[in-house]
N, C-alpha and C positions, 0 to 999 in steps of 0.2 A: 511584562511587555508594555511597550509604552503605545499602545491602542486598545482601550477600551473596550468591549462588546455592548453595545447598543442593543435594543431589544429589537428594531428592524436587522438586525445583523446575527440574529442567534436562531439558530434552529430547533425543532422539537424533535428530538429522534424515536422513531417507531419503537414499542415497547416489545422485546423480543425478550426469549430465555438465555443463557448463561450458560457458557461451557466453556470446557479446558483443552488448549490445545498445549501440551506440556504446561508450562507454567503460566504461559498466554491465556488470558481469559477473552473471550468473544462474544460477542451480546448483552445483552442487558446495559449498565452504562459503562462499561468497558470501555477504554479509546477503543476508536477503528483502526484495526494495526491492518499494514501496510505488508503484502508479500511478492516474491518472485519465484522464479523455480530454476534451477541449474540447467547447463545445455551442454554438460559433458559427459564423455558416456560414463556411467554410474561403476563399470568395473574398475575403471579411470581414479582409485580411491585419493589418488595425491592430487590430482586434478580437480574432482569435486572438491574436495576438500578445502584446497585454493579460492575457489569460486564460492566456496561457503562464506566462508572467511571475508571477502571482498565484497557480498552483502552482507553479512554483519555489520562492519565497518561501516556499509551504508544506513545502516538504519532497520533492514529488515526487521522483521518482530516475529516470521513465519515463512520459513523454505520447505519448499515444494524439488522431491529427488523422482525421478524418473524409476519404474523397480518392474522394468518388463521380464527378464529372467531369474532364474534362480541364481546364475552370476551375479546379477543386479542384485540379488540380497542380501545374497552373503557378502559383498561389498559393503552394502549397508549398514550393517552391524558394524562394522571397524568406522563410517562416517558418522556413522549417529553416535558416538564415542566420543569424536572429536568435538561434532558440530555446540554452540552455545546457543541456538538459536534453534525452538523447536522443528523437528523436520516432518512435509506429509510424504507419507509415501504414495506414490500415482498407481494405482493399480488399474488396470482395462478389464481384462475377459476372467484370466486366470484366477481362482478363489487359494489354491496353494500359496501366490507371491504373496496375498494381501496377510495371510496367518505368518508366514516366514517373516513379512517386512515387521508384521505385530510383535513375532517374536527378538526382532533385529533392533527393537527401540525407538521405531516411527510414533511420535504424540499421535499423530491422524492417520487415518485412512482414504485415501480417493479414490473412492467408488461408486458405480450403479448398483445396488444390490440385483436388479433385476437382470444381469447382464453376464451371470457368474455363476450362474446355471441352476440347480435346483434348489428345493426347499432346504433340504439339508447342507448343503453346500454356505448359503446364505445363514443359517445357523450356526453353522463352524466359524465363519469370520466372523460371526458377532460376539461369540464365547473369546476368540483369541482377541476380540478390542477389551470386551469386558476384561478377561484377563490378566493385559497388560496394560490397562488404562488409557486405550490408545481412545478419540472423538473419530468421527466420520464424516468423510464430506460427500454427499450427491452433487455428483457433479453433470447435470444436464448440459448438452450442446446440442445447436440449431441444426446442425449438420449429420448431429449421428442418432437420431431420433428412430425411437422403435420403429419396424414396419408399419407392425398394425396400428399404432396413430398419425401413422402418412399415409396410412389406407383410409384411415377414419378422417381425416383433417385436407387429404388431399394436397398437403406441402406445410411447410414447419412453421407456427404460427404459436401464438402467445398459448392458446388453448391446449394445444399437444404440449409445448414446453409444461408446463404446468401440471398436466396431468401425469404425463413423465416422471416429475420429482415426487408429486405426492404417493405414487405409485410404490417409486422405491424408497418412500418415507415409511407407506403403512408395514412392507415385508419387515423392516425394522425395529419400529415399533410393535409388529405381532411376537417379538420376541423380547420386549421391555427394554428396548435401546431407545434414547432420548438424547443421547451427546454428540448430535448429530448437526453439521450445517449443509445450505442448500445453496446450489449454484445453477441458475437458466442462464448461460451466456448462449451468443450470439454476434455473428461477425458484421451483423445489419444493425446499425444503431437502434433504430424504432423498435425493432423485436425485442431488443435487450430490453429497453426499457417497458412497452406492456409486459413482456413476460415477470420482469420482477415486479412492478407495479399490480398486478393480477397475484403473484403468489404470494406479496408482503400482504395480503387482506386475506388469502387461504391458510396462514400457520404462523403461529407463533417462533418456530425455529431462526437463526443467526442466517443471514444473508451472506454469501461471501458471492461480489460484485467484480463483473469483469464484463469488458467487450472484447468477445475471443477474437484471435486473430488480424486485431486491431490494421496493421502492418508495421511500416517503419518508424521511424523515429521520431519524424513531423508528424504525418498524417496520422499515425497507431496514437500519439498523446495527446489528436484532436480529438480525433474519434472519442478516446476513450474520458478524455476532459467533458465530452458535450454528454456521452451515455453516463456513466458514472458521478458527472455533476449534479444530474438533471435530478439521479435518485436519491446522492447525498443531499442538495438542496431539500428536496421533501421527507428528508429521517429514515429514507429507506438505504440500509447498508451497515453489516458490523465488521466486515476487515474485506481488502480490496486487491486483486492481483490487475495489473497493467499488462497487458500482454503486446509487448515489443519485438517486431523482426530485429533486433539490437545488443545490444550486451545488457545482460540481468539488471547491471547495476541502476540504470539507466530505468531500468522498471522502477525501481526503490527512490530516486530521486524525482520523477515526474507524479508517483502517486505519495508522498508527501506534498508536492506541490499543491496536488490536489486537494489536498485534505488541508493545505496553511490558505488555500484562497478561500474557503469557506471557514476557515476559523474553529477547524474539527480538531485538527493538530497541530502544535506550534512548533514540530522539529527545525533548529538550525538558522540559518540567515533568511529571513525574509527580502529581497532586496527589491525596493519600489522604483523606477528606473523612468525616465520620461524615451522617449523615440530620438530624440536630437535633431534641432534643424537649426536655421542660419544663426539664431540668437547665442548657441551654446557658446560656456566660455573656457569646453575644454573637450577634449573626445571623448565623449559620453558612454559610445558601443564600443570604442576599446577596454577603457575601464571599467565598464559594466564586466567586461570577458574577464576581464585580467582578476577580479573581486571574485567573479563566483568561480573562478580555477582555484584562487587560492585562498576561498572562505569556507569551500568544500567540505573542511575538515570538522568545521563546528558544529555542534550537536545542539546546543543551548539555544531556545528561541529568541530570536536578535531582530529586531526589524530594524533596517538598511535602506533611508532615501539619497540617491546618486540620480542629482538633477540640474540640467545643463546651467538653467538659468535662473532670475530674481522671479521669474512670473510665477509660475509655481510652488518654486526650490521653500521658499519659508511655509508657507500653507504644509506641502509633504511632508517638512523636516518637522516640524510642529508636532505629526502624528507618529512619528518615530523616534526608537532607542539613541540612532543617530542618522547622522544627516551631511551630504555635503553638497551644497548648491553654486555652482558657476556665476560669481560675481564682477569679472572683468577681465583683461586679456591673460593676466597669469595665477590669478588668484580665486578666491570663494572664502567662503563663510563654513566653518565646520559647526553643527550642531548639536548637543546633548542634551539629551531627554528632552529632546522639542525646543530647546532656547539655542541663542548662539552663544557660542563656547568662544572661538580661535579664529582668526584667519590662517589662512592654508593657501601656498602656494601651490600651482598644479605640480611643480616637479617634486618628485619623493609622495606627491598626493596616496597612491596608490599603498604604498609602505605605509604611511604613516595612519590612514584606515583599517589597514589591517592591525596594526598592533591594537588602537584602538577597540576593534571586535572581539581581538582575543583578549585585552585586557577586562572587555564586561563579560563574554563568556568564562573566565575565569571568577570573578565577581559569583555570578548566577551560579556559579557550581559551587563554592564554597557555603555559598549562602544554603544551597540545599543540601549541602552535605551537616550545615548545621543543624538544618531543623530537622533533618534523618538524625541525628543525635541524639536531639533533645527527646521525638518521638521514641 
């Protein structure tokens, strides 16, 4: 990638333990893989399966199925067959769904251990993770918080979250499970963030980061940009769900985004784009649209400056793979690897960068398919 990392531009990431979520690793220096969760109903096996598939395609690294009934399980097993992308299964109260979905081929488990009733109960799902290899996620929320630490706390705050997770960390632990990640979300930014900032100092375990119930599609990828930012910027976080009122895939592509502004992940087309005002010397927001509709498809990390005019367009393209900066009323300057390459007429513009992108993401993949060789 043709931008460097600066030492003011690189991050220290909190030193956490290592676990397996099927082939996913999580924590330690693991990339922060990027997840979503399906929104059809789970007996629905053609349907999820669908919707699997179409985050794959995006990027996902970790899907999340829904496994409220015993329908939902045994659905399971024929998805988890299909799926290439390991899958958690969500379990709430029931302790039967989470040993059935173990047995159905879930890498994870999402659970409150404390939630799922007795001592024994909690022992059985830990023998059926052991068993089948499956990790554990506690997953804490601001909203469904024990009684008795709304009794004790008097309303849902960083200190109950917290104590929450550790709670159903130690039943866990009291029976030698360790493969376990921890989740405090919260649909109030501020909480999210003391709640994991307070538990990334109380345990070593993998973080998995979210601002639940973010909402829609603007506002749910602000929200979740300014909580989720604020922790990746400080090393807190090892794999991240976006929670979107929206279609999944739409989670998978704004929490990449997330992760290329910070320089955690380089999935796909980076594209640096200026706002456009009277100087530009072509439609800037059209072609911006028109680029990441049909750059969508790229996997290989490409950074992309598309800049109206001469004031900035060379500085941008300088710092980028490529480059096209608005030079007069029909034309620009194409750039590569930071220099000018071509002039370029605006018409066909749009074509003729694309071929461009897939020609270096073809480049980039060969190249790594060679050193996968050599290795």
């Amino acid at each position: 990638m043709h931008n460097p990392v600066r030492p003011w531009r690189s991050i220290e990431r909190r030193r956490s333990r290592k676990i397996r979520v099927g082939q996913i690793e999580v924590g330690g220096d693991a990339p922060i893989s990027v997840q979503s969760m399906t929104n059809t109903p789970t007996e629905d096996v053609g349907a999820t399966i669908d919707q699997i598939r179409q985050l794959e395609e995006a990027g996902a690294d970790i899907i999340r199925v829904s496994c409220p009934t015993e329908e939902s399980t045994a659905a399971f097993r024929e998805i988890a067959r299909e799926a290439k992308a390991p899958l958690v299964a969500d379990i709430h109260f029931h302790y039967r769904r989470a040993i059935e979905a173990a047995e159905a081929g879930a890498a994870c488990l999402r659970i409150n251990p404390g939630n799922i009733g007795s001592a024994q109960r909690v022992r059985d799902v830990v023998q059926a993770a052991k068993d089948h290899g499956c990790s554990i996620r506690i997953g804490v929320n601001g909203g469904s918080l024990e009684r008795h630490l709304l009794e004790k706390y008097g309303e849902p705050c960083p200190e109950a979250m917290v104590e929450s997770a550790l709670d159903h960390a130690r039943l866990l632990e009291e029976h030698d499970f360790r493969e376990y990640k921890i989740s405090v979300k919260a649909s109030d930014v501020f909480l999210t963030v003391a709640a994991y900032q307070m538990l990334a100092e109380a345990t070593d375990a993998p973080l998995h980061l979210g601002v639940t119930e973010a909402g829609g599609m603007r506002t749910g990828a602000v929200k979740s940009a300014i909580g989720m930012g604020s922790l990746l910027w400080a090393g807190i976080g090892d794999t991240i769900r976006v929670s979107l009122s929206a279609d999944p895939v739409e989670e998978i592509k704004v929490g990449f985004d997330i992760l290329k502004s910070l320089n955690l992940r380089t999935r796909g087309v980076n594209i640096i784009a200026c706002p456009s005002c009277a100087r530009q010397g072509f439609d800037v927001i059209r072609t911006v649209e028109a680029l990441e509709a049909r750059l969508a498809h790229i996997s290989e990390p490409i950074s992309l400056s598309i800049i109206g005019c001469v004031v900035n367009g060379p500085g941008e393209a300088a710092m980028t793979d490529l480059g096209f900066t608005g030079g007069g009323k029909d034309s620009g300057m194409m750039y590569v690897a930071g220099r000018p390459d071509h002039k370029l007429g605006n018409d066909g513009m749009i074509d003729h960068i694309v071929r461009m992108v897939e020609a270096r993401a073809e480049q980039l993949r060969a190249e790594r398919q060679s050193l996968q060789g050599v290795s």
